[in-house]
C-alpha positions as CSV (number, residue, x, y, z in Angstrom):
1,X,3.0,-8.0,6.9
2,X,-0.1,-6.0,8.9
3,X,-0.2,-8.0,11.9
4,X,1.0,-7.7,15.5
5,X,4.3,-7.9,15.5
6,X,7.5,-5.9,15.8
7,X,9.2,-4.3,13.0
8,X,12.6,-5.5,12.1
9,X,13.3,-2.0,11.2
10,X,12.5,1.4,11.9
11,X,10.3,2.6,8.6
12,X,9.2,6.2,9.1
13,X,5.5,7.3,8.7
14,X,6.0,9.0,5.5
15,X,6.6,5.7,3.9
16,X,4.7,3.3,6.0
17,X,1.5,5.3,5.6
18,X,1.0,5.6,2.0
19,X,2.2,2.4,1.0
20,X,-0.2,0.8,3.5
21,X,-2.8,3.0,2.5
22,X,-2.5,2.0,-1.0
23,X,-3.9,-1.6,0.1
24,X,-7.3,0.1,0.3
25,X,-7.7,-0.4,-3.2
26,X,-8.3,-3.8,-2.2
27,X,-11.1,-3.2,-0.2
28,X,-14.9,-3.4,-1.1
29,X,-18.6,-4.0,0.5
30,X,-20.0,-7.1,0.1
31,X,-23.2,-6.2,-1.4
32,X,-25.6,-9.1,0.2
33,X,-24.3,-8.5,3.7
34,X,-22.9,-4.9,4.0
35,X,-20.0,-5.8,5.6
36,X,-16.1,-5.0,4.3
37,X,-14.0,-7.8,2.7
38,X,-10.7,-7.9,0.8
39,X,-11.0,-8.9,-2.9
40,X,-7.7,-10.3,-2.5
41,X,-6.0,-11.8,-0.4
42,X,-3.1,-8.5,0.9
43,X,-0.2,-10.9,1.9
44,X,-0.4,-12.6,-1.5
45,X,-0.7,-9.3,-3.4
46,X,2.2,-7.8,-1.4
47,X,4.6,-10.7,-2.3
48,X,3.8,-10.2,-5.8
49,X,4.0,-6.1,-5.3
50,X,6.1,-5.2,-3.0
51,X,9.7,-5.3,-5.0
52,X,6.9,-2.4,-7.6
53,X,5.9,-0.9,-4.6
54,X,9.3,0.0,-2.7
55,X,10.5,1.2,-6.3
56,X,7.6,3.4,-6.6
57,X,8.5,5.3,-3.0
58,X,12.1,4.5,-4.1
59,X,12.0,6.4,-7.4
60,X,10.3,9.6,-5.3
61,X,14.2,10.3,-5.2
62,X,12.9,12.6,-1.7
63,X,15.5,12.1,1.1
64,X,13.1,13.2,3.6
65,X,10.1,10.8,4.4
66,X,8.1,13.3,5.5
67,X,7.6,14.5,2.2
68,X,7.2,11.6,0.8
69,X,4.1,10.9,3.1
70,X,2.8,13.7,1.8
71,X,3.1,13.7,-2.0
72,X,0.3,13.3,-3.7
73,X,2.0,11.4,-6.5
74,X,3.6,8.9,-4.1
75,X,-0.2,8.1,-2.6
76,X,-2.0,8.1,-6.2
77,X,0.6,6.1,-7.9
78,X,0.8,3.3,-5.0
79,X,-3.2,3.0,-5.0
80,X,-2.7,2.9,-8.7
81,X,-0.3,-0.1,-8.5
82,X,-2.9,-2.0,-6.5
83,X,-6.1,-0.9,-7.9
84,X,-4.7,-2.2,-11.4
85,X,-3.3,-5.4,-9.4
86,X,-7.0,-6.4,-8.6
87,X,-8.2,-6.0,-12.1
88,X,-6.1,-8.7,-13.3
């Protein structure tokens, strides 16, 4: 998923940034060291996701990604998704 490697397909920036953005959620500082881990693995979390995930952008019903990139709703409800993933 997030490594270097071409896309099959041409996903505009209005999509691609908030649903990678959303991944933050699993992000935190270990406290002993300082240094940023993942609480969960990402590529395991997005094959359990990512059908929610392309729904949530999916259900924005917004024809231009542009706008979709910069909805509020679109970037709160995809961190939401996540977050509440990692509390399981």
């Amino acid at each position: 998923m997030f490594y270097q490697a071409g896309l099959k397909y041409l996903v505009p920036k209005g999509i691609l940034y908030p649903v990678v953005g959303a991944f933050r959620a699993l992000v935190e500082v270990d406290p002993g060291t300082g240094i940023y881990r993942w609480k969960k693995d990402p590529f395991m979390v997005w094959n359990d996701l990512g059908e929610r995930i392309a729904g949530i952008v999916w259900d924005e019903k917004e024809e231009n990604p542009e706008y979709i990139g910069k909805s509020k709703n679109v970037w709160s409800n995809l961190f939401k998704e996540v977050l509440l993933y990692t509390l399981v």
